[in-house]
C-alpha positions as CSV (number, residue, x, y, z in Angstrom):
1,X,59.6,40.2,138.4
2,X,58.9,43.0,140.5
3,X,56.3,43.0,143.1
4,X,56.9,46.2,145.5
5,X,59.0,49.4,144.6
6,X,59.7,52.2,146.8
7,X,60.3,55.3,145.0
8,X,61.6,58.5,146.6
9,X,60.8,62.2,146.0
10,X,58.0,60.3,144.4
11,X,55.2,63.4,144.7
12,X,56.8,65.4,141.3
13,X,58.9,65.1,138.8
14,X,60.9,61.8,137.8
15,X,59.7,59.7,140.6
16,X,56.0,60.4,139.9
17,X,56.7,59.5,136.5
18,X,58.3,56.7,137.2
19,X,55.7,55.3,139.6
20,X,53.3,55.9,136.9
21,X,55.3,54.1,134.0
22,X,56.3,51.3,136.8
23,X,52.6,50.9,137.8
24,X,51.9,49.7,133.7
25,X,54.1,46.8,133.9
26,X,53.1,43.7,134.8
27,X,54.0,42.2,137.8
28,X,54.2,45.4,139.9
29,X,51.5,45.1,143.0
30,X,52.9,48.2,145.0
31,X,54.5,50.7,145.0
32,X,55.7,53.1,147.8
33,X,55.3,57.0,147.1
34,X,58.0,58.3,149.6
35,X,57.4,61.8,150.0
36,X,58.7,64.2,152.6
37,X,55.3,66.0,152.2
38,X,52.7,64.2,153.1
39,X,49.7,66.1,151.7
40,X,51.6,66.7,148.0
41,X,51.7,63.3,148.6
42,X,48.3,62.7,148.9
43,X,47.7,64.9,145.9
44,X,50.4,62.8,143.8
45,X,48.7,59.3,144.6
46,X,45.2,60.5,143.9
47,X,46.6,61.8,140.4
48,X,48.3,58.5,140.0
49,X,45.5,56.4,140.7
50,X,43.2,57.8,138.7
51,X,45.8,58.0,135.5
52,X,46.5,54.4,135.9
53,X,42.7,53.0,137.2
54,X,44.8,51.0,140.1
55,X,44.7,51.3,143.3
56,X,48.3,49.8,144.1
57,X,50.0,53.2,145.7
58,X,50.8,53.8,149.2
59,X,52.1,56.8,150.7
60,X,55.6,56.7,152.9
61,X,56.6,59.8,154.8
62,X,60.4,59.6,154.2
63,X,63.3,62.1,154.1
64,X,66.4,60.7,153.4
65,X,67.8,63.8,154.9
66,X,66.4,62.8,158.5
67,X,68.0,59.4,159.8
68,X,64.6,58.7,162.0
69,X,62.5,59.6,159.5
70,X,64.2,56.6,157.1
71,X,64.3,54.4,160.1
């Protein structure tokens, strides 16, 4: 069962649709959008939200790039 995913370079691409095909499943409550962009971001999880009619995204400014930006 999985309750919380984190999904990087989640704005575009594979991780969007993954976070959009994870959000279907049961069991998922949230997932993580971590973006190093927050306002594509932003854009991303409004799109998500309103193809999946759930609420359960939140938006992480992450670059795994960037050691204090993953801490």
């Amino acid at each position: 069962m999985l309750k919380t995913i984190l999904i990087t370079g989640a704005n575009a691409g594979l991780g969007k649709e993954s976070a959009r095909q994870l959000a279907m499943q049961p069991g998922v409550e949230k997932i993580y959008l971590g973006c190093r962009n927050v306002e594509k971001a932003r854009i991303a999880k409004q799109e998500l939200e309103q193809r999946v009619g759930k609420t359960m995204f939140e938006i992480l400014k992450i670059d795994v790039s960037d050691l204090d930006s993953v801490r």
